[in-house]
N, C-alpha and C positions, 0 to 999 in steps of 0.2 A: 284252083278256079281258072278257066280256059276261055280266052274271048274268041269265037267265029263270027266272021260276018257283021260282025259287032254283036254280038248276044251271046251272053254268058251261059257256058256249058262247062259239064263234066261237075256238078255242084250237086254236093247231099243234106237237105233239109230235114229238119225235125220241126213240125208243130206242135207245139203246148197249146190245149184251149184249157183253159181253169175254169169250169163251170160243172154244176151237179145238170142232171140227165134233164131236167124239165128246163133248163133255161136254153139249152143249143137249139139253137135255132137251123132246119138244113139248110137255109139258104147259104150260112155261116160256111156249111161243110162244105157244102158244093161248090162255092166259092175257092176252099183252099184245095180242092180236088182235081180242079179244073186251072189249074196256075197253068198258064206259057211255061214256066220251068217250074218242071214236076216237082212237088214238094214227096221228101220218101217215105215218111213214116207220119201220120196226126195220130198225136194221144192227148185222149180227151182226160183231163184230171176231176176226176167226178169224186173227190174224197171231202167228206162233211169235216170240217173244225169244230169242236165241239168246246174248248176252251174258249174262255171269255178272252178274247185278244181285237183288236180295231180290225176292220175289214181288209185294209191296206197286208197286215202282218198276217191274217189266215190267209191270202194267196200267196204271199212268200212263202210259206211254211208248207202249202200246196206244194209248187211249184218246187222247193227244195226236198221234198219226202220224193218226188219224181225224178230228180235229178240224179240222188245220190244210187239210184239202182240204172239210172242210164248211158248207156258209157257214150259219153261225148265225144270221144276222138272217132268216132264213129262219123261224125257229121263235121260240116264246113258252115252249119247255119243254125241257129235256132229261129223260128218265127211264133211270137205269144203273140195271140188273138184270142180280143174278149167274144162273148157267146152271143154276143147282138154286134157282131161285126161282121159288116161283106165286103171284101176283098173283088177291087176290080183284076180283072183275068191276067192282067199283066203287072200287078202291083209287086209282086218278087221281082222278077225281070226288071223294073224300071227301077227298082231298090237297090238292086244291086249295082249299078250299072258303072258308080265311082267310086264302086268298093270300099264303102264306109264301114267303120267298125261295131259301128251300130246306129241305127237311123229310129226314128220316130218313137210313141210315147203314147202310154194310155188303152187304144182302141188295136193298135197293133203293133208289131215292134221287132226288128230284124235283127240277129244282132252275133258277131261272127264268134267262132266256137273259139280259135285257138287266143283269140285277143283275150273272150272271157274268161278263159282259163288262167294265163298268164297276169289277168290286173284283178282278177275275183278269185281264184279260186274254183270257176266253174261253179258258183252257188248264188242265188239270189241274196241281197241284203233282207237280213230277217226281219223289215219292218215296211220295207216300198221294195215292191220287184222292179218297177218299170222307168220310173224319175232317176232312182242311184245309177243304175248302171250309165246314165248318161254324161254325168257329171264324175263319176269313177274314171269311164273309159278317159276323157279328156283332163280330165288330172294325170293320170297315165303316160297322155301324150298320144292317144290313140284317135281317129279320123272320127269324128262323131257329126251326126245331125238332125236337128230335135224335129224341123220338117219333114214332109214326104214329097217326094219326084212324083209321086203318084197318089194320091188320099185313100184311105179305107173311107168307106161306109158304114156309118154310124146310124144304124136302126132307132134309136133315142137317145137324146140330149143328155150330154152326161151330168148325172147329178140329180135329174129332177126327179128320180125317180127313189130318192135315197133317203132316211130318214134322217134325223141332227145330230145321230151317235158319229156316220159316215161324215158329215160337214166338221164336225169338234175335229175326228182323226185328223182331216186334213189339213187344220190349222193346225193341229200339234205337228206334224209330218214338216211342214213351211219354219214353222219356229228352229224344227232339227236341222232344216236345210240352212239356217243360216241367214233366212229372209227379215229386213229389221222391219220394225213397226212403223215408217213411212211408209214401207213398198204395200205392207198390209194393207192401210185405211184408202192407198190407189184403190188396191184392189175389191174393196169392199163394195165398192159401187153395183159391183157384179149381185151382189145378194138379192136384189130384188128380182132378179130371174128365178130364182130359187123358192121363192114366199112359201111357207114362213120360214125353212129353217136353212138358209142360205146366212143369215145373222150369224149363227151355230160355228161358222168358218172360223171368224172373228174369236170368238169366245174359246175354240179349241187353242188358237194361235198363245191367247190371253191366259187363259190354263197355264200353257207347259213354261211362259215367261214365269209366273208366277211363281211353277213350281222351280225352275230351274232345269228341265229337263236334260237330258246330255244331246249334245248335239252330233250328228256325223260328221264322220271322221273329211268330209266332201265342203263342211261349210264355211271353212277360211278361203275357199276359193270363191264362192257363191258370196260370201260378203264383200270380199276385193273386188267381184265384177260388180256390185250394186252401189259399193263407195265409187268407181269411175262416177258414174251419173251423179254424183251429190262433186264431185270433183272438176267434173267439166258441165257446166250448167246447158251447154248448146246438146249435148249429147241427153241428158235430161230431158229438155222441154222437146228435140226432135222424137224422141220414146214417148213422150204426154202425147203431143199433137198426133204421131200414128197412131195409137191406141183409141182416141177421140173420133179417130176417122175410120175405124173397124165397127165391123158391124157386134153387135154384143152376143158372140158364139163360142161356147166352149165346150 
């Protein structure tokens, strides 16, 4: 990767969208067609999962049936975008710009070949493609960052449009991360955006306690960062009070 002028050239992109043919949106396409730096190849993963597995783990298993026939050293990028995401013109470009080894989470997500080769393996975690690699890479030691320099465009609200199988996954998903049941019942407040099955979060988390689930191999670090806050009470109540002062958007 080559800086001129200040803007990053001589750069090879691979798009991942994981979405079956009815959910892509063109705005979605157009979006990544039209990047300030040229994205070189979008492949759309349009493969039905047909096993019973939580919605999280059928786009891992996407996303890894596509990988293993793609050869990555082929490229210096991957960028996954969901199929109701628009990318502003210059969101690569602005992404790249302090060469993070992976930048942002969910709706879109940049994230550099030769790092994920080196700290993965080149394959997504078979149960979260887009959270692990974040907390991976920076276990790693590798440049990470969960914001964006520039936001995708989120066509709707994530979540609301999901039913309580999707909310249980993502409590059981939060328990493997290593999240304890204080940070939960914070965050539960959240559920009433969700009516009815934003509760569902709660009860997945409550599940895999129960069950004992195994947790990633990521979450002795996720608990060391979340014991600081119960450690240092000022850094605690400074995290309550911002959150208080956010608008309720996820």
């Amino acid at each position: 990767m080559k800086m001129e002028n200040g803007k990053v050239k001589n750069i090879k992109i691979v798009c991942l969208v994981p979405a079956l043919p009815f959910e892509v949106r063109m705005d979605t396409l157009r979006s990544i067609f039209y990047q300030s730096i040229p994205v070189a190849c979008t492949i759309l993963l349009t493969e039905k999962i047909s096993e019973n597995l939580p919605f999280p783990a059928k786009i891992s298993k996407v996303l890894n049936n596509m990988l293993v026939n793609l050869k990555l050293e082929n490229y210096d990028y991957i960028l996954r975008v969901d199929a109701d995401t628009v990318l502003p013109l210059n969101f690569v470009e602005e992404n790249l710009k302090d060469n993070f080894d992976v930048v942002g989470y969910g709706p879109a997500q940049l994230i550099k070949v030769s790092s994920f080769i080196k700290c993965m393996g080149g394959r997504m975690h078979p149960e979260h493609d887009d959270g692990y690699p974040l907390v991976k890479f920076a276990q790693c030691g590798f440049k990470t960052r969960t914001t964006y320099f520039v936001d995708p465009i989120i066509q709707r609200v994530s979540g609301k449009h999901q039913g309580s199988s999707w909310y249980i996954s993502q409590g059981e998903l939060h328990y493997q991360y290593g999240y304890d049941i204080f940070h939960e019942i914070w965050i539960l407040r959240k559920w009433k955006q969700y009516h009815p099955y934003g509760l569902f979060f709660f009860v997945g988390y409550i599940k895999a306690l129960f069950q004992q689930k195994s947790r990633f191999d990521v979450a002795d670090k996720i608990m060391a960062h979340n014991l600081l806050k119960y450690k240092q009470p000022s850094r605690f109540f400074k995290f309550v009070s911002k959150r208080i002062g956010e608008k309720m958007y996820v």
